[in-house]
PASELUM-925808 format. One record per atom (N, C-alpha, C): residue in three letters; x, z, y. Coordinates in steps of 0.02 Angstrom, whole numbers, plus 50000, padded with zeros to 5 digits. Layout:
ALAXZY;...
END
This chain:
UNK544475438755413;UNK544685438255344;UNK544205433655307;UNK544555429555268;UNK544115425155216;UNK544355426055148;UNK543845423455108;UNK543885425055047;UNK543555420054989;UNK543935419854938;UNK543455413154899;UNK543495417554836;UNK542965416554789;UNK543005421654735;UNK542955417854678;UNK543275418654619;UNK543025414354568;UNK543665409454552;UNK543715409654478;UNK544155403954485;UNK544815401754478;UNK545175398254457;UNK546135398454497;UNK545845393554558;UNK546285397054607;UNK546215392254673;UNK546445387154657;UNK547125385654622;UNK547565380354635;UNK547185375254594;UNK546705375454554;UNK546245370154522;UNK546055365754576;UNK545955367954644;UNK545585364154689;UNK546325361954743;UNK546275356054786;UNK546705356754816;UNK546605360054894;UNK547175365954899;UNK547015367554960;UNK547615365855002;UNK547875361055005;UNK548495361055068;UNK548315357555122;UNK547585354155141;UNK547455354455201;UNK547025361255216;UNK546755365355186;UNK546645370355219;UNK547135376055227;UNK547625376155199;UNK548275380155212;UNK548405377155266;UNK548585372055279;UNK548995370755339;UNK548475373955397;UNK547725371855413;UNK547125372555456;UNK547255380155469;UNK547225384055407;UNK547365392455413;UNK547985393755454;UNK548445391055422;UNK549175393355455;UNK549245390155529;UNK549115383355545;UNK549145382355625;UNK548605386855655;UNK547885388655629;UNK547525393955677;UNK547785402055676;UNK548595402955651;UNK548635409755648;UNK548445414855609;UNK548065411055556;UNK547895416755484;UNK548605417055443;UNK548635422955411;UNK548925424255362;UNK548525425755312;UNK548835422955251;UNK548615418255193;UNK548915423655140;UNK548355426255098;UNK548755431155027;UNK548295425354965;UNK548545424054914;UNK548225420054871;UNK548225424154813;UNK547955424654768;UNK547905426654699;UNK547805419754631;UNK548295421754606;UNK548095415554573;UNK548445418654469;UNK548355414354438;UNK548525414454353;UNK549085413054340;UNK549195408054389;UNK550015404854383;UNK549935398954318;UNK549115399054328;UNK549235391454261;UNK549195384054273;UNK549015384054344;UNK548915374554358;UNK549495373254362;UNK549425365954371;UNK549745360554347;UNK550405363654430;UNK550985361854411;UNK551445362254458;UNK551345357854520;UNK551135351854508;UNK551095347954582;UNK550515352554638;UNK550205353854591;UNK549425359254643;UNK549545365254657;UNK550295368054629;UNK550435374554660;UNK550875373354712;UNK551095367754737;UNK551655367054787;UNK551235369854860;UNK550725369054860;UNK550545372954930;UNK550475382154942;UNK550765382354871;UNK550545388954896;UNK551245391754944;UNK552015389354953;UNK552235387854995;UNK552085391355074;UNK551315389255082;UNK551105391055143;UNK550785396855148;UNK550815402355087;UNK550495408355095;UNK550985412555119;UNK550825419655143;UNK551255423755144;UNK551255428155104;UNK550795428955060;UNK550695433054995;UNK550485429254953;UNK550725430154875;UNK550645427954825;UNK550675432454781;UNK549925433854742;UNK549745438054674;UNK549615435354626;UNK550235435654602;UNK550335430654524;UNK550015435054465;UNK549565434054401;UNK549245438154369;UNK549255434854316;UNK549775434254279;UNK549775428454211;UNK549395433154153;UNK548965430054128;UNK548675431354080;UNK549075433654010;UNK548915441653974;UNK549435440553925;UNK549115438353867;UNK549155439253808;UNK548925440053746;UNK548275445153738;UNK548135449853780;UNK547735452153752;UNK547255451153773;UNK547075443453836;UNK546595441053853;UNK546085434753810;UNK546605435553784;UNK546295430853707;UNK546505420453734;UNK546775420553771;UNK546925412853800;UNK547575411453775;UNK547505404853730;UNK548115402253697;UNK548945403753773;UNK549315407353722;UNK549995407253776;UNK550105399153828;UNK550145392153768;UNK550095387353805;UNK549665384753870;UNK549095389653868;UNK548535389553913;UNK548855392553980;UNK548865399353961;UNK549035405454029;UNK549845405254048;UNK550335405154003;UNK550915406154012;UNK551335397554045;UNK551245395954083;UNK551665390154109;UNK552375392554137;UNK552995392954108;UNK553585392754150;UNK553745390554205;UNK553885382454212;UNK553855381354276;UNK553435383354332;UNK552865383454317;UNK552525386254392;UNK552765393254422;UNK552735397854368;UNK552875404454387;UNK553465404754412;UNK554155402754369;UNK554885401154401;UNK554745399954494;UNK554075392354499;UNK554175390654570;UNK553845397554619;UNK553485399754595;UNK553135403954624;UNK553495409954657;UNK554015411554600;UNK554565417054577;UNK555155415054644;UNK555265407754645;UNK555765405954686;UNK555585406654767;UNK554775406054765;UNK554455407154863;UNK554875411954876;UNK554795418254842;UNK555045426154869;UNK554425429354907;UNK554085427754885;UNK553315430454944;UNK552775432454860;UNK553015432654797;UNK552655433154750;UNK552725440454718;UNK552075442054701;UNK552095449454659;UNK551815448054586;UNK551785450054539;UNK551625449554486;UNK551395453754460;UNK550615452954443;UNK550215458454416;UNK549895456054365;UNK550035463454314;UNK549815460554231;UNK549515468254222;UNK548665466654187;UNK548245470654166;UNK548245472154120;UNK548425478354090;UNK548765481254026;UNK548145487053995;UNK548115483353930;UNK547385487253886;UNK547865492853847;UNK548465488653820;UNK548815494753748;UNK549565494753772;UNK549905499953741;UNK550445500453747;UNK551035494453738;UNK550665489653687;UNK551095485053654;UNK551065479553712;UNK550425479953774;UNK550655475153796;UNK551215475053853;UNK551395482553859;UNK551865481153915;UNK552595477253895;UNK552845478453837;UNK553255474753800;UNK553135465353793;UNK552585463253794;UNK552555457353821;UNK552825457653900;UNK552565461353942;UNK552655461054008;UNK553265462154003;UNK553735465053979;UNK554385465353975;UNK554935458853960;UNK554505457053907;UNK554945448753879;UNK554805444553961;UNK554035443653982;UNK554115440654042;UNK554605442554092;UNK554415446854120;UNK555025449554173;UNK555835445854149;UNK555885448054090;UNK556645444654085;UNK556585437654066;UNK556185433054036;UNK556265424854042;UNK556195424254106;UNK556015426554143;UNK555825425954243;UNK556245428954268;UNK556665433054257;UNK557025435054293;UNK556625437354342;UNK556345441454355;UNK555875444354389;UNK556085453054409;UNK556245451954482;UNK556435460254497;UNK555745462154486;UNK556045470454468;UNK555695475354442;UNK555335477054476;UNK555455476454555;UNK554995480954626;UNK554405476454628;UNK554445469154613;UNK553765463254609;UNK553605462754555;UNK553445467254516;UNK553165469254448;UNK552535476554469;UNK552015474654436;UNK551365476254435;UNK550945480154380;UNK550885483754370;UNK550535483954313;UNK549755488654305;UNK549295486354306;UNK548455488054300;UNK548275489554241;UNK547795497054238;UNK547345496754158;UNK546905491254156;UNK546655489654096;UNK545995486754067;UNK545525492954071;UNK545195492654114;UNK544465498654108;UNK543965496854153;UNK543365496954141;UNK542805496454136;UNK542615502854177;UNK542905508154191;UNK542385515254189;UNK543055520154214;UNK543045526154242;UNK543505526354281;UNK543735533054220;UNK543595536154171;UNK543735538954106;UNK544075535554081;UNK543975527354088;UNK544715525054044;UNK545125522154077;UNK545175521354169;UNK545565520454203;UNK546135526954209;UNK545845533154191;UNK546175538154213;UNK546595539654124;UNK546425537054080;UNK546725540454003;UNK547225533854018;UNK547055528354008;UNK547645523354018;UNK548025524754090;UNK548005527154127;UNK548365525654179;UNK548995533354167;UNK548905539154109;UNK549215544054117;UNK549795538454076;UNK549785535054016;UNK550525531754000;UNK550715525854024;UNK550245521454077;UNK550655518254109;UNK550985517054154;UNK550745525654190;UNK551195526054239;UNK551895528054235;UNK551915529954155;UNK552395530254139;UNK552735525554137;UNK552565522154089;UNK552905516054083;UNK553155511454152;UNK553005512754196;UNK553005510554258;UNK553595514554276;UNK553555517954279;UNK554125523954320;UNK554805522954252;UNK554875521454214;UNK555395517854168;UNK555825512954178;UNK555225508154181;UNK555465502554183;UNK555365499854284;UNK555355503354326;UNK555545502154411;UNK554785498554413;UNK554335497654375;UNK553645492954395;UNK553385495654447;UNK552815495354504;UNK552275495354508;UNK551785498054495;UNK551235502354503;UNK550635503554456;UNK549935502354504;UNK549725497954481;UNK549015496554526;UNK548425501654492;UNK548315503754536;UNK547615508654516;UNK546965504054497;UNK546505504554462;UNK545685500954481;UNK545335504254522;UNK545535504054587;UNK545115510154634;UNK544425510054633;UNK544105503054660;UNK543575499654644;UNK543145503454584;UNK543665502554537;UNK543325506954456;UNK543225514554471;UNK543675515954481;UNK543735525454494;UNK542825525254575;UNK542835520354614;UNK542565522954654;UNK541825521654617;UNK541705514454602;UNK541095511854597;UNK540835509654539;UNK541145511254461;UNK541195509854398;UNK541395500754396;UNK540815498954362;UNK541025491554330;UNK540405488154393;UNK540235492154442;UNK539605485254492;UNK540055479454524;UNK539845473054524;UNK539855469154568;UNK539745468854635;UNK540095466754673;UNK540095463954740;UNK540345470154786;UNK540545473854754;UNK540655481154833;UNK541435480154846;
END
């Protein structure tokens, strides 16, 4: 397993190392924002997982910044894409809602994560969004990481 940390990948170009990965028999999961430029997401193509994580509003990054249509649409069109959005307040799942429907985005590749720091507020946010999850057919990603190891780096 490899791993690159930091970053949107698709800032850099990787489609000769996609291809290098995929002829040596790796399978390829990418995580990415879904905000570069469309010509630099065409390799992702060669992943077999794709963790799309568009930034909402309550990350403080102009919509024009985080929210790109076309890419996500292409991303949306692989069929190898999940979509995970990190949810601080109630109001933002209702953004995540407008997305899902300009994307047309099934409900089963819909994601949804607290904002927490500390596993006291992974566990108070996570009692209504799992609601909200179980509503609306989403997803619910735990912060296990958080619940296991608080807010440390690198574990």
């Amino acid at each position: 397993m490899s791993s690159s940390r930091g970053g949107e990948p698709f800032e850099q170009d990787l489609t000769a190392l996609l291809h290098t990965l995929r002829e040596a028999g790796w399978s390829i999961e990418i995580e990415t924002a879904g905000f570069a430029p469309l010509a630099q997401v065409q390799c992702a193509a060669l992943a077999q997982q794709l963790n799309v994580s568009p930034k909402l509003a309550n990350s403080g990054v102009p919509y024009e910044r985080r929210i790109q249509l076309p890419v996500l649409q292409y991303l949306r069109d692989l069929g190898t894409a999940y979509f995970k959005f990190v949810i601080d307040q109630p109001e933002d799942v209702a953004e995540v809602d407008q997305l899902v429907t300009t994307l047309a985005l099934a409900p089963e590749r819909v994601l949804l994560m607290p904002q927490a720091l500390t596993a006291p507020e992974v566990l108070t946010k996570s009692l209504w969004l799992i609601e909200a999850c179980k509503t609306r057919g989403y997803g619910y990603s735990p912060r296990l990481h958080i619940l296991l190891w608080g807010a440390k780096r690198g574990v």
